[in-house]
matplotlib code that plots the C-alpha trace (Angstrom):
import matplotlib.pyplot as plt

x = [-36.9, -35.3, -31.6, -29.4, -28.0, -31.2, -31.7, -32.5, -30.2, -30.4, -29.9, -26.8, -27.3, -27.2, -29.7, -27.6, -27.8, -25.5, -27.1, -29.0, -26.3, -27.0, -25.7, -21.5, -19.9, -16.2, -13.2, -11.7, -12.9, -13.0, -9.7, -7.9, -6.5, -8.8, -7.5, -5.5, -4.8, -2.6, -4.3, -4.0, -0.6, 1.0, -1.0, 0.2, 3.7, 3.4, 2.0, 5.0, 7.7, 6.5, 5.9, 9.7, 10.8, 8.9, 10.3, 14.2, 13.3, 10.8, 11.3, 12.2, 8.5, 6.7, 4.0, 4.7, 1.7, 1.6, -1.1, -1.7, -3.1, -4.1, -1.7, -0.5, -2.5, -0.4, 2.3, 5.7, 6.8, 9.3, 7.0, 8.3, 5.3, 6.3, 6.1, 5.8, 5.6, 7.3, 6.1, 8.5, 5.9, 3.3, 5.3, 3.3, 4.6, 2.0, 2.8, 1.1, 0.4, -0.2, 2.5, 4.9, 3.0, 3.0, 5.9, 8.2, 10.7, 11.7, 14.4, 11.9, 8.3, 7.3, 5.8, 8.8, 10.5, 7.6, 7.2, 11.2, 10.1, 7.6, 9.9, 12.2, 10.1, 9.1, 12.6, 13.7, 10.8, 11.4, 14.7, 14.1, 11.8, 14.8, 17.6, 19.1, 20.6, 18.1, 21.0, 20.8, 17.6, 17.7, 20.8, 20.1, 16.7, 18.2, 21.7, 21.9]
y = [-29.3, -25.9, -25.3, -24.4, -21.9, -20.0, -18.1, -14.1, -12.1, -8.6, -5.7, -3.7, -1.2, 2.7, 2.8, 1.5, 3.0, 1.0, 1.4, 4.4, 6.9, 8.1, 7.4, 6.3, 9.5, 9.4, 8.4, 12.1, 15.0, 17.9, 19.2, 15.7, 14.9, 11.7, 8.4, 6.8, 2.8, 0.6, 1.1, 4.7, 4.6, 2.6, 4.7, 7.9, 6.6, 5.0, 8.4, 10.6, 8.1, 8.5, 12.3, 12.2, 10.2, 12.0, 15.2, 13.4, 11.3, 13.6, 12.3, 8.7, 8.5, 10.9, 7.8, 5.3, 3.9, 3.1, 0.6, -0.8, -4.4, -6.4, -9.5, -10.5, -13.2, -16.3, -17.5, -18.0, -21.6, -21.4, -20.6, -16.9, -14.1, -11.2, -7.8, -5.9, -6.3, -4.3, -4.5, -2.7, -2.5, -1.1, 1.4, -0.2, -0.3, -3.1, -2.4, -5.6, -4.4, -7.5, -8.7, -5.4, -4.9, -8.3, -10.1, -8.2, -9.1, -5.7, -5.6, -2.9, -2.8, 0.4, 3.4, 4.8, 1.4, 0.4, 3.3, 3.0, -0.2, 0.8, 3.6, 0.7, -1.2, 1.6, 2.7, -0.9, -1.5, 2.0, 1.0, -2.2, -0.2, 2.0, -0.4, 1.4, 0.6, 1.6, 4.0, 5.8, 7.4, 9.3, 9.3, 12.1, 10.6, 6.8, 7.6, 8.9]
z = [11.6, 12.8, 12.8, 15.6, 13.8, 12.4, 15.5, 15.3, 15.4, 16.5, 14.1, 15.3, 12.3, 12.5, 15.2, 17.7, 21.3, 23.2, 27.5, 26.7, 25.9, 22.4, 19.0, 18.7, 17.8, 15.2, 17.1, 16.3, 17.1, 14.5, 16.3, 15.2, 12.0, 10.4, 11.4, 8.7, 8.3, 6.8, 3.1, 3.0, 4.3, 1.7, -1.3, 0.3, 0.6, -3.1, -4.5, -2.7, -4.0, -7.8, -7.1, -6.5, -8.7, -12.0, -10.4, -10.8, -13.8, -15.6, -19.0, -18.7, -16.6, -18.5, -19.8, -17.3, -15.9, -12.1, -10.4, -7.6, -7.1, -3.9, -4.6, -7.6, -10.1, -9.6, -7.4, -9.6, -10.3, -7.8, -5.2, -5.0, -4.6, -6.9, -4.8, -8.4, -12.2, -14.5, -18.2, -20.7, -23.6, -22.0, -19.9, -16.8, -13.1, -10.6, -7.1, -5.2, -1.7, 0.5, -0.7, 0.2, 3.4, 5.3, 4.0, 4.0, 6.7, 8.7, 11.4, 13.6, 12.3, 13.3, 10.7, 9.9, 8.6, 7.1, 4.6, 3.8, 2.6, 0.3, -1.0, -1.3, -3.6, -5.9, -6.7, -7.4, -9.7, -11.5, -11.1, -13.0, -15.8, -16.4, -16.2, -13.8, -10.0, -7.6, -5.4, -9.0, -8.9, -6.2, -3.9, -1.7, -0.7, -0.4, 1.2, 4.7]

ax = plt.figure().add_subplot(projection="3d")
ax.plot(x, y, z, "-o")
ax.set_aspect("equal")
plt.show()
């Protein structure tokens, strides 16, 4: 007995030549800077922030470790999502990104607010490494 679903379907590989038109060509040109999405925004914005912060706190950062992790492993007791995890015997910063990047609440979601809010997080988990106040780290970059 055949299935409904077990019908062919075409191949829509490489070869694709959509009405006779020729091969799909990239969405920029060589004149236009490579498209970049949500997951390269947030590592670029991650890798500036602890750029900055080892150029402020050079010592105390010297063998810290920073990753970053889709979601974290387990949902807290209370029901909280963790956003990061700091462990103080390894020297470790976790950043968890789906976490950071969708729930978040932000009163304009637009690029600019968004990266403040990575920033954010990666001062206050430094912050939390160091046992310091997050406004500490770098005031000039954080205060208007």
């Amino acid at each position: 007995m055949d299935s409904p679903f077990a019908t062919s379907v075409p191949n829509r590989g490489l070869s694709r030549d959509r009405h006779g038109r020729g091969m799909r060509g990239p969405v920029t040109g060589p004149h236009l800077p490579q498209l970049r999405g949500r997951y390269e925004m947030f590592m670029m914005t991650v890798a500036h922030t602890v750029d900055y912060l080892r150029s402020m706190w050079a010592e105390e950062l010297a063998d810290v470790h920073f990753d970053v992790a889709p979601t974290p492993p387990r949902v807290s007791v209370n029901g909280v999502v963790e956003r990061w995890k700091v462990d103080h015997e390894r020297r470790r910063i976790v950043l968890y990104r789906v976490p950071i990047q969708r729930m978040s609440k932000l009163h304009k979601d637009d690029a600019l607010h968004r990266q403040m809010m990575v920033e954010s997080v990666v001062f206050r988990a430094v912050a939390e490494l160091l046992g310091k106040d997050p406004w500490d780290l770098g005031p000039e970059r954080l205060r208007p």
